[in-house]
PLY file of the C-alpha trace (Angstrom):
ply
format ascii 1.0
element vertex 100
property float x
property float y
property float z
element edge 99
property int vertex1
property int vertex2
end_header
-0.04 16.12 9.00
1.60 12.79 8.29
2.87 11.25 5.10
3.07 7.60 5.29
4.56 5.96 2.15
5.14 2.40 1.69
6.71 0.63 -1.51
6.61 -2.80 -2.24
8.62 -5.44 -4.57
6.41 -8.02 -5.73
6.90 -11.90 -6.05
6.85 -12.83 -10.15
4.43 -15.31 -9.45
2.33 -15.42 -6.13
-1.16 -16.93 -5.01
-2.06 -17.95 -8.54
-1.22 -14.64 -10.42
1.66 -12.75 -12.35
2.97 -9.80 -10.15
1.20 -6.93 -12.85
-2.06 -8.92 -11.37
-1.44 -8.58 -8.10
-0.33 -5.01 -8.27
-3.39 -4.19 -9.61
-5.24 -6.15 -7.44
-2.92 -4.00 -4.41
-4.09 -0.78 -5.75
-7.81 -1.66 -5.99
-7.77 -3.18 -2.97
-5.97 0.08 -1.10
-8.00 3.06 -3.18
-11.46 1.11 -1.60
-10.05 1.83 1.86
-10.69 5.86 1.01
-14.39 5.25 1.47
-14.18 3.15 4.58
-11.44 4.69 6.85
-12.43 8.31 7.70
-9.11 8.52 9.37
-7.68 8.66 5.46
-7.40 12.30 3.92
-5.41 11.23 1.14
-4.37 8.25 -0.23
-2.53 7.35 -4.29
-1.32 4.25 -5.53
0.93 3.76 -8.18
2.60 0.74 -10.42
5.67 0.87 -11.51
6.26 1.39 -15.19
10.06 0.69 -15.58
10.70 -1.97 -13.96
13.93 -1.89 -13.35
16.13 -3.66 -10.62
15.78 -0.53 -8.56
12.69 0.01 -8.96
9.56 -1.48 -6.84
6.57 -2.18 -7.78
3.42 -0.60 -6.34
3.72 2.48 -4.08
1.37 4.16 -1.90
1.21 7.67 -0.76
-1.18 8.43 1.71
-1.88 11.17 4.38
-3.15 11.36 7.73
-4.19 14.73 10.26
-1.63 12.77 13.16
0.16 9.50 14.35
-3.05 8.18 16.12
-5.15 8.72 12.63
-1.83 6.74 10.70
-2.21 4.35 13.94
-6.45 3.75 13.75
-5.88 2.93 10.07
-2.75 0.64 9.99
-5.20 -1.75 12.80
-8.79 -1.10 11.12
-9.88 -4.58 10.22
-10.45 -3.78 6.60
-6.88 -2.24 5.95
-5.57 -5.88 8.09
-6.73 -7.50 5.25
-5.44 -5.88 2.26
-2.39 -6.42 4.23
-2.61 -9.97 4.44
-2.88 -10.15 0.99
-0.30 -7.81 0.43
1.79 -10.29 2.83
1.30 -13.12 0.24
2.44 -11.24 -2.48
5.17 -9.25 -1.62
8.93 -10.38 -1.23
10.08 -6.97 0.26
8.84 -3.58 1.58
10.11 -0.33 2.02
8.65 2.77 4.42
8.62 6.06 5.31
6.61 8.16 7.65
6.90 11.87 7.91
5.73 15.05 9.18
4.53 18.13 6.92
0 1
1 2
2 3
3 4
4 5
5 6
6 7
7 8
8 9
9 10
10 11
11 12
12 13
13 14
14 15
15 16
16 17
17 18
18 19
19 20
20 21
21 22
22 23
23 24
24 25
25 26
26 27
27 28
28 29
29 30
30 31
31 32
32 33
33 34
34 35
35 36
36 37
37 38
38 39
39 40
40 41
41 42
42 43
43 44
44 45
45 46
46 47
47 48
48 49
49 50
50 51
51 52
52 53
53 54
54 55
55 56
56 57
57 58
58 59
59 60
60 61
61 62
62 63
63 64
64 65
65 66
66 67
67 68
68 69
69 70
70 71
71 72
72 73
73 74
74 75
75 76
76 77
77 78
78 79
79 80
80 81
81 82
82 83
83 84
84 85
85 86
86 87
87 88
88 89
89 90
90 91
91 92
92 93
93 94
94 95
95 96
96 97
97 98
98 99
């Protein structure tokens, strides 16, 4: 199994919206992809709730049977666009992949 985890810092202000906005937006935008990439067995998002200079702002945990599942998601077309989005939004990110 893999763990992927990716964390993001978000811009205060981006595409017409206050960063809480697009986090949310982020996380409804990611939990959709469980219904539409079989390749996902688990997948949490999370805003932050401090935030604090160390801390980033949305987080996803999500889990995959191997590399080549992890690998079909990253390019499906549907997860390419919540990371455009993401793209627009985002002044930093932060990940971690990992066996279990």
């Amino acid at each position: 199994m893999i763990k992927h985890i990716v964390m993001w810092k978000l811009e205060d202000f981006a595409d017409g919206r206050i960063k809480l906005e697009n986090a949310k937006i982020i996380k409804e935008n990611l939990e959709a992809l469980v219904g539409i990439i079989p390749e996902i067995v688990k997948l949490e998002v999370g805003i932050d709730i401090l935030g604090t200079n160390q801390s980033y702002d949305v987080v996803l945990v999500s889990e995959f049977k191997n590399l080549e599942e992890l690998d079909t998601y990253a390019k499906h077309p549907e997860h390419v666009k919540v990371g455009e989005f993401v793209g627009k939004v985002r002044k930093d990110r932060v990940a971690v992949d990992y066996e279990f």
